[in-house]
VEXMI-527138 format. One record per residue (C-alpha): x, y, z; residue number from 1. Coordinates in steps of 0.5 Angstrom, whole numbers, plus 500, padded with zeros to 3 digits. Layout:
// VEXMI-527138
site c1 X c2 Y c3 Z num NUM
...
This chain:
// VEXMI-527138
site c1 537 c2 483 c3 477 num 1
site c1 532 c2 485 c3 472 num 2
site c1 532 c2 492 c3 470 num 3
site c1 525 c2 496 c3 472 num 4
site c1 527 c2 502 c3 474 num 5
site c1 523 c2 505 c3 469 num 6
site c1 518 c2 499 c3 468 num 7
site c1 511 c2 503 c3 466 num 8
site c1 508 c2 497 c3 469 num 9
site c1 510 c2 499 c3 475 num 10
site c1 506 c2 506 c3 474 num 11
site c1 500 c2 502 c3 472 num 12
site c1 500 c2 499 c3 479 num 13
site c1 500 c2 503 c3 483 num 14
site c1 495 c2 507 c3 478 num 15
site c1 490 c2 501 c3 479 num 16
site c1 492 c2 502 c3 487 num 17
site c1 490 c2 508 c3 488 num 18
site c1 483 c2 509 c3 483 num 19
site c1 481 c2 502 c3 486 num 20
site c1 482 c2 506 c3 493 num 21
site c1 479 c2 512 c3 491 num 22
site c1 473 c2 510 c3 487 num 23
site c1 472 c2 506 c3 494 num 24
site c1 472 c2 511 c3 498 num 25
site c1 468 c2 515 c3 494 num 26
site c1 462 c2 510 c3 492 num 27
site c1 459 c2 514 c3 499 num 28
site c1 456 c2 519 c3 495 num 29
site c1 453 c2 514 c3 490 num 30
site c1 450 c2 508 c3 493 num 31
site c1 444 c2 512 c3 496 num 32
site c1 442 c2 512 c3 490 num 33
site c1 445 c2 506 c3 486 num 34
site c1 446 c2 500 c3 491 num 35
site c1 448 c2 496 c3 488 num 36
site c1 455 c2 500 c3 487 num 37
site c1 457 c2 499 c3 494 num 38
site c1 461 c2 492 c3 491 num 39
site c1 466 c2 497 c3 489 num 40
site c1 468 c2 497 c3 497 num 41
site c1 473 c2 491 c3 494 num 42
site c1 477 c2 497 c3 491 num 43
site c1 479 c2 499 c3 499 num 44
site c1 482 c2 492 c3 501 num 45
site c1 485 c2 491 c3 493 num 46
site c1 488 c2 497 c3 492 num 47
site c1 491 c2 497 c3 499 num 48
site c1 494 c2 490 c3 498 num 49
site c1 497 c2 492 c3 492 num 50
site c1 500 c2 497 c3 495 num 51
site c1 504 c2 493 c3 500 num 52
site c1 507 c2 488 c3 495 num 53
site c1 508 c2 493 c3 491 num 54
site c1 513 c2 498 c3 496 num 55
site c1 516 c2 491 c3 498 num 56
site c1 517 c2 488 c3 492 num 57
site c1 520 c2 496 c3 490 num 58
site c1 525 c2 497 c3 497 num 59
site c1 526 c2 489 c3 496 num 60
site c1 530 c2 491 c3 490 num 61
site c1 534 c2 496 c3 494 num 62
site c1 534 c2 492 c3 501 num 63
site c1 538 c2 486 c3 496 num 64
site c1 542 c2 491 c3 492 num 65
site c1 545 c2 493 c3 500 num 66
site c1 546 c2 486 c3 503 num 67
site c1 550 c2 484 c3 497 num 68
site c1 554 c2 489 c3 497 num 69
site c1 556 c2 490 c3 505 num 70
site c1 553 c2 486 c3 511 num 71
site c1 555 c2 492 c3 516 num 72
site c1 549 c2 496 c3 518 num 73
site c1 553 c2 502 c3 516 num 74
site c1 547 c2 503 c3 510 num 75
site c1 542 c2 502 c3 514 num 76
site c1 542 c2 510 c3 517 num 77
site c1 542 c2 511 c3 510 num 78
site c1 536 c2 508 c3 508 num 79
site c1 532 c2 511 c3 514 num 80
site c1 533 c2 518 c3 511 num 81
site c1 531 c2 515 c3 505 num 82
site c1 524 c2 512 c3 506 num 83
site c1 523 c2 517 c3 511 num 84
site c1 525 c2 524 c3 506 num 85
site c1 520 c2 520 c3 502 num 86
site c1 514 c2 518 c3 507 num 87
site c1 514 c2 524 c3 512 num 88
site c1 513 c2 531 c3 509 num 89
site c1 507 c2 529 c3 506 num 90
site c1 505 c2 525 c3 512 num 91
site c1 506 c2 531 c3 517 num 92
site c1 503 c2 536 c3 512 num 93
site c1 497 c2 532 c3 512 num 94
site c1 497 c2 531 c3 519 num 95
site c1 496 c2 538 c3 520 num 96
site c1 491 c2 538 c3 515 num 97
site c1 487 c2 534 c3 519 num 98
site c1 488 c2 537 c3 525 num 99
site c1 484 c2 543 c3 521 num 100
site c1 479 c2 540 c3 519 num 101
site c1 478 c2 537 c3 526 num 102
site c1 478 c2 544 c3 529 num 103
site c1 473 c2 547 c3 525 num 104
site c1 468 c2 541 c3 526 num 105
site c1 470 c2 538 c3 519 num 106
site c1 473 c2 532 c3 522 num 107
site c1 472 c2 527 c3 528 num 108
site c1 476 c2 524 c3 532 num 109
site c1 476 c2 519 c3 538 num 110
site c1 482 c2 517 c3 542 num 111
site c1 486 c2 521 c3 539 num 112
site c1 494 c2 522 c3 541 num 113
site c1 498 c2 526 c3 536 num 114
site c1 505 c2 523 c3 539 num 115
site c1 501 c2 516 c3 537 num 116
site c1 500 c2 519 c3 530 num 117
site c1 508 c2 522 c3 530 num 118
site c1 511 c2 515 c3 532 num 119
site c1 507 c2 510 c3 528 num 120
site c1 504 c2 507 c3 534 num 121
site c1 496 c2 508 c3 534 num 122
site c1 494 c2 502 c3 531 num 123
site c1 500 c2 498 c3 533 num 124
site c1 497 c2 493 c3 537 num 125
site c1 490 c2 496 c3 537 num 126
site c1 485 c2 498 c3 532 num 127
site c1 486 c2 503 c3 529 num 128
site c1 483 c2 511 c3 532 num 129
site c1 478 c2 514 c3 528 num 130
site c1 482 c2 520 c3 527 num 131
site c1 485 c2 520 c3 520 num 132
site c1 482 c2 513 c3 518 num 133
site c1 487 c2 513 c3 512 num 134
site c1 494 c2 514 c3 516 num 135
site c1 493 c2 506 c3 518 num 136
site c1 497 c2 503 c3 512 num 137
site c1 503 c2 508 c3 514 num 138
site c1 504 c2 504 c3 520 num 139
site c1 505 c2 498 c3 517 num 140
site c1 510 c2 500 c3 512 num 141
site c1 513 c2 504 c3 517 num 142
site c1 515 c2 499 c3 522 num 143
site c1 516 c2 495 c3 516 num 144
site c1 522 c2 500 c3 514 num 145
site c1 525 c2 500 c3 520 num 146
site c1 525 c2 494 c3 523 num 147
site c1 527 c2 489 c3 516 num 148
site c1 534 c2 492 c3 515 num 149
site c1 536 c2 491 c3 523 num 150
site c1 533 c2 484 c3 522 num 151
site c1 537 c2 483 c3 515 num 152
site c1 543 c2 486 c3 517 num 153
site c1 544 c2 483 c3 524 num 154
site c1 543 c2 475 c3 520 num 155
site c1 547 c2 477 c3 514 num 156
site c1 554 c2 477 c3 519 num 157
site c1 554 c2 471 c3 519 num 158
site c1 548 c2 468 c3 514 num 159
site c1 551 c2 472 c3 508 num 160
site c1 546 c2 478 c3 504 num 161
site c1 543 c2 474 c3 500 num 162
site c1 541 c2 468 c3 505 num 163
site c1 539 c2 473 c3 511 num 164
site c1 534 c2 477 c3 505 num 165
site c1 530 c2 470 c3 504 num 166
site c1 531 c2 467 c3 511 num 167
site c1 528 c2 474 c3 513 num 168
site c1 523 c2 475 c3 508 num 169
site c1 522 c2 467 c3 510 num 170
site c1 521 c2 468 c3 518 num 171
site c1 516 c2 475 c3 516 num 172
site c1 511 c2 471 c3 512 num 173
site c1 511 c2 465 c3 517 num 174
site c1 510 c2 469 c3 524 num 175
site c1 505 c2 474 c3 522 num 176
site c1 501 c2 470 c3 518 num 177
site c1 501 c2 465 c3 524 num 178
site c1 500 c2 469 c3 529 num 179
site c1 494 c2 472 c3 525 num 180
site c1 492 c2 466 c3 524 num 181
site c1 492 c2 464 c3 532 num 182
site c1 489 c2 471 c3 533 num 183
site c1 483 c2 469 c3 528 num 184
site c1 482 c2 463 c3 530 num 185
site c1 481 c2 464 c3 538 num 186
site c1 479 c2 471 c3 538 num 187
site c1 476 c2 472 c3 532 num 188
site c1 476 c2 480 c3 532 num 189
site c1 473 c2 484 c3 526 num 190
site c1 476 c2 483 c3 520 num 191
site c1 477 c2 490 c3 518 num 192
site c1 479 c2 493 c3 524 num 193
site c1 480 c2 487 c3 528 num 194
site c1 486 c2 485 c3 524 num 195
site c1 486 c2 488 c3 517 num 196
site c1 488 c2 495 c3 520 num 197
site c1 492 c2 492 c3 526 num 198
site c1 499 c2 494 c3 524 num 199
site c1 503 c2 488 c3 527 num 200
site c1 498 c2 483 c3 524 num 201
site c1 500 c2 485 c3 517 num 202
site c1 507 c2 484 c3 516 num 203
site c1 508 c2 479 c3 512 num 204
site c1 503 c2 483 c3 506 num 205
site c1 510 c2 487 c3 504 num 206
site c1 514 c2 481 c3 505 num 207
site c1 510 c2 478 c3 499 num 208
site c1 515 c2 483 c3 495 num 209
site c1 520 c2 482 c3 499 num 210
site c1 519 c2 475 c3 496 num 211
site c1 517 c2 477 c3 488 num 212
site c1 524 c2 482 c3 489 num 213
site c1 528 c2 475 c3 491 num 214
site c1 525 c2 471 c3 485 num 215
site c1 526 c2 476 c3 480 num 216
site c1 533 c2 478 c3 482 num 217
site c1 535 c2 476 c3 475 num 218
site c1 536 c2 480 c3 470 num 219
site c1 532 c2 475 c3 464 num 220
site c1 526 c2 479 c3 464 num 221
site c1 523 c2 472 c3 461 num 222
site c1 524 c2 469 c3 468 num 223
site c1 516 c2 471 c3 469 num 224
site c1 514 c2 468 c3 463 num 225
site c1 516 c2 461 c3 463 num 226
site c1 517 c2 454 c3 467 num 227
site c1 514 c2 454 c3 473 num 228
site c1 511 c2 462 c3 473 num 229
site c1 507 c2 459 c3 466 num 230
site c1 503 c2 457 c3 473 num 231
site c1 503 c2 461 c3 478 num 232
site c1 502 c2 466 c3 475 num 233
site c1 495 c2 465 c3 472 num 234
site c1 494 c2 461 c3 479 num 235
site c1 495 c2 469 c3 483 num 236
site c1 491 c2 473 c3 478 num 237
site c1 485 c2 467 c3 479 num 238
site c1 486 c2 469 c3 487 num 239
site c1 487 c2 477 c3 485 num 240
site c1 480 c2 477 c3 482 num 241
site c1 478 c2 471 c3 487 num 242
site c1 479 c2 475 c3 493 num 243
site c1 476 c2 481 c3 489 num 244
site c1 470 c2 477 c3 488 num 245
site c1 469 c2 475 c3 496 num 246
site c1 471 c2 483 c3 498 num 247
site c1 464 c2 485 c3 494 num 248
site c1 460 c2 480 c3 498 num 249
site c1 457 c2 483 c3 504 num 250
site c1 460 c2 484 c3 510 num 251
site c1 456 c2 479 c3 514 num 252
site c1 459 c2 473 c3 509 num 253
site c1 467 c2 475 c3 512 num 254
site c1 465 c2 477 c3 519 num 255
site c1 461 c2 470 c3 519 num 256
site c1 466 c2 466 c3 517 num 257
site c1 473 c2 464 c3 520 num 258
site c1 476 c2 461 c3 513 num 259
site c1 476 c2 467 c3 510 num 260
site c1 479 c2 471 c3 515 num 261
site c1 485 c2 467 c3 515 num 262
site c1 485 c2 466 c3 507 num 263
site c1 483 c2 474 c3 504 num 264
site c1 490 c2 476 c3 506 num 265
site c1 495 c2 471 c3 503 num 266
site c1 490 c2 470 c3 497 num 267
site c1 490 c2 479 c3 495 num 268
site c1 498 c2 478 c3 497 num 269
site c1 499 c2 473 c3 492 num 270
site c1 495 c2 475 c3 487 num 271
site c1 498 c2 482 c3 488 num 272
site c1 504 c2 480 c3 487 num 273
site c1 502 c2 475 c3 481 num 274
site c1 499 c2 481 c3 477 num 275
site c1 506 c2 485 c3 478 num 276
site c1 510 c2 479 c3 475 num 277
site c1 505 c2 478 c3 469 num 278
site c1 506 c2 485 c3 467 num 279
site c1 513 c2 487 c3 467 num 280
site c1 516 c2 484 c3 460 num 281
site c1 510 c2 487 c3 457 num 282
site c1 510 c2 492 c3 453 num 283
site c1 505 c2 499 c3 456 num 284
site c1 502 c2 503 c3 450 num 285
site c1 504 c2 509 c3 451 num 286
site c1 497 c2 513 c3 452 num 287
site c1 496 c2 508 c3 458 num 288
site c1 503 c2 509 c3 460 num 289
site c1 502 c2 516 c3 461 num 290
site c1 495 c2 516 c3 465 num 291
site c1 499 c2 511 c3 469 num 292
site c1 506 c2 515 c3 469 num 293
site c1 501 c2 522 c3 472 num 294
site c1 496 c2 518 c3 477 num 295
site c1 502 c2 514 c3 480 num 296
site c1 507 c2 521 c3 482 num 297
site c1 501 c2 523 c3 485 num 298
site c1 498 c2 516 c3 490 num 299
site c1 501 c2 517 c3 495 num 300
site c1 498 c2 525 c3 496 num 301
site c1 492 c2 522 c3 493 num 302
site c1 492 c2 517 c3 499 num 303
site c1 493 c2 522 c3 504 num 304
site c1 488 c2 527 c3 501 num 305
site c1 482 c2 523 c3 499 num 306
site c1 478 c2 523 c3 506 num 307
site c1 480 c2 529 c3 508 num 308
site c1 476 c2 532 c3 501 num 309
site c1 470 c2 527 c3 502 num 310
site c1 470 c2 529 c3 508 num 311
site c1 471 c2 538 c3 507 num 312
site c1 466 c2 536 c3 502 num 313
site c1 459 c2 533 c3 506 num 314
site c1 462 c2 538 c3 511 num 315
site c1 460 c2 544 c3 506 num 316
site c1 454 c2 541 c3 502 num 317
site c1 451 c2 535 c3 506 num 318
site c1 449 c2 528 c3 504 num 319
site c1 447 c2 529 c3 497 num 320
site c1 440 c2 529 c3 497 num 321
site c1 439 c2 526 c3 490 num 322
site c1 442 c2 523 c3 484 num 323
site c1 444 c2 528 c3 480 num 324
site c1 448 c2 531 c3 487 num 325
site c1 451 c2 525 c3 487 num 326
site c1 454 c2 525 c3 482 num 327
site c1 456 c2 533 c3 482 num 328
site c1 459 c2 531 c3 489 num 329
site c1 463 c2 525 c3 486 num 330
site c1 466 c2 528 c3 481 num 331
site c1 468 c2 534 c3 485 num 332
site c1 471 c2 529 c3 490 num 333
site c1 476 c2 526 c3 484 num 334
site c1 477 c2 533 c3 481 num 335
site c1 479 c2 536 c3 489 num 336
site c1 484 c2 529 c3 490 num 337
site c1 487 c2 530 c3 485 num 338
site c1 488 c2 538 c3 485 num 339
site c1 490 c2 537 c3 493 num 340
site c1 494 c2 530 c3 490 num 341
site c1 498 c2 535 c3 485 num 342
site c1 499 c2 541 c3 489 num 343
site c1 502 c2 537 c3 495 num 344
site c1 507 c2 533 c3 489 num 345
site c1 509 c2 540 c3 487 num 346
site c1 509 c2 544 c3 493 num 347
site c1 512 c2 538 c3 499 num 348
site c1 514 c2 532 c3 495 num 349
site c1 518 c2 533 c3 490 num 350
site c1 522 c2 538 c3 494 num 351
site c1 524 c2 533 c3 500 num 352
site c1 525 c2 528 c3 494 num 353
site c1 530 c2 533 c3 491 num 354
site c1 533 c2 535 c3 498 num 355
site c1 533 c2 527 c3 499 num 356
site c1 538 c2 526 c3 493 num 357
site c1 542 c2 531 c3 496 num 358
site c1 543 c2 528 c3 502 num 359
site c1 544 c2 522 c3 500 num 360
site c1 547 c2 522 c3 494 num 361
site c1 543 c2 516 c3 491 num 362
site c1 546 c2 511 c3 487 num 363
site c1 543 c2 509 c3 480 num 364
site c1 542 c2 501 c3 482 num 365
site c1 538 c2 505 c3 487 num 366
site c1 533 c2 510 c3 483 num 367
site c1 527 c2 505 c3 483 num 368
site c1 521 c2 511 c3 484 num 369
site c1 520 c2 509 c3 491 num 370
């Protein structure tokens, strides 16, 4: 399988992801005063779709590296207490954050269940509440970790490891796309909250990793630069921008259109998934890889802190009353995520990453930075 433990491409998708998040989430404090800004609400939907093929193309790897070691669900606990050290210290404290914010005002909430929150489930089948609007993309990523290797393992005792991975991977992207599709063309919810945010319509995004993990299971690096990738490729980063464009367009355009709901996703997927390929045999300078490097051990955080500090911030100062406030605010918004982003790296992940190591005693074909 090809090496990518320390790939510093890797680093610098999940950078891109995150600032493209950030710098969407942040345009609020400027478009009051420059409009045209506002286009940089693409960065929301990319940055997250490259977060979701990302995670899947990341713990594809692990997923394969198990299935064709051993067909028994005896790793699968393991791999719970895995992902679960990774993503929920972090998830609890900025829950409990949240709640703070929430009580003294500072945050809003409406059809708010706490167990909902603690389970995954608020946006299960639902749109999602507008209590800590960010945690919607952890329900995706959580049922996906719990339900994939049940699936995988349950095909793999009598359709062999690597069979039940692609089989799996297979049936994911076929049923989720379909069942969005059919929602989409009799329903025709909102495309945000309706389904891009509805946790058992999005699946089949990190299955898209789970499908670049498979194909790139050789250790030949050069796989992604030749033969048939010379065309997917460059056809994925032409639906990557493609998707990028459309999502800049106002909101009217995608809510009035029924072929673009169906077909963003798989473009953003596709491209996502087209992007981290085309990088994995380059060589990263190293300014560029350190940048990454940082940004990339605190996305996660940042994820989770950014809106709590937009928020905390029109709380305390109000909506910027003219450009040169604006601009204060914005960057007191990126200094804030990322101090927050850092401390909570510091103080909760890395202690629950270290806790992790010694619980599990991780192997080395495992140590993927996930």
């Amino acid at each position: 399988m090809l090496e990518l433990q320390r790939n510093r491409w890797l680093d610098v998708c999940r950078a891109l992801a995150i600032t493209l998040v950030v710098f969407s989430h942040g345009r609020r404090l400027l478009t009051p005063f420059v409009p045209s800004l506002d286009v940089l609400k693409f960065g929301g939907f990319l940055g997250v779709e490259l977060f979701f093929v990302l995670s899947g193309f990341l713990i594809g790897r692990i997923l394969l590296s198990h299935l064709q070691r051993e067909s028994t669900f005896s790793w699968v606990p393991k791999f719970w207490v895995r992902r679960w050290a990774r993503t929920l210290p972090a998830y609890w404290f900025y829950i409990a954050l949240n709640l703070t914010l929430l009580a003294i005002g500072w945050r809003t909430a409406d059809n708010f269940l706490l167990w909902r929150y603690l389970t995954f489930t608020q946006n299960l089948v639902a749109p999602h509440p507008s209590f800590m609007p960010e945690a919607w993309s952890l329900s995706i990523e959580e049922l996906f970790y719990f339900g994939t290797p049940l699936l995988m393992t349950t095909l793999a005792a009598t359709r062999g490891g690597e069979r039940a991975f692609v089989i799996s991977t297979a049936l994911t992207l076929l049923f989720f796309f379909g069942l969005r599709t059919a929602i989409t063309l009799t329903i025709n919810p909102e495309f945000d909250e309706g389904l891009r945010k509805v946790a058992m319509l999005r699946l089949d995004a990190i299955a898209i990793g789970l499908l670049l993990a498979w194909s790139l299971r050789k250790r030949d690096a050069s796989i992604v630069t030749r033969g048939r990738a010379r065309i997917w490729i460059p056809l994925g980063l032409l639906c990557f921008f493609g998707a990028a464009v459309l999502t800049m367009l106002p909101n009217a355009w995608i809510e009035g259109s029924v072929a673009l709901k169906i077909a963003l996703f798989p473009m953003a997927g596709l491209g996502a998934a087209a992007l981290i390929a085309w990088g994995l045999p380059k060589a990263i300078p190293l300014p560029l890889a350190s940048i990454g490097n940082f940004i990339a051990a605190i996305s996660y955080s940042a994820y989770l802190a950014n809106l709590a500090v937009l928020s905390a911030l029109l709380a305390l100062f109000g909506e910027p009353h003219n450009a040169v406030a604006g601009v204060v605010m914005w960057c007191g918004f990126l200094a804030g995520t990322i101090s927050l982003s850092w401390i909570t790296r510091r103080m909760i992940e890395m202690p629950a990453l270290a806790w992790r190591e010694r619980a599990t005693r991780q192997s080395a074909n495992d140590r993927l930075g996930v």
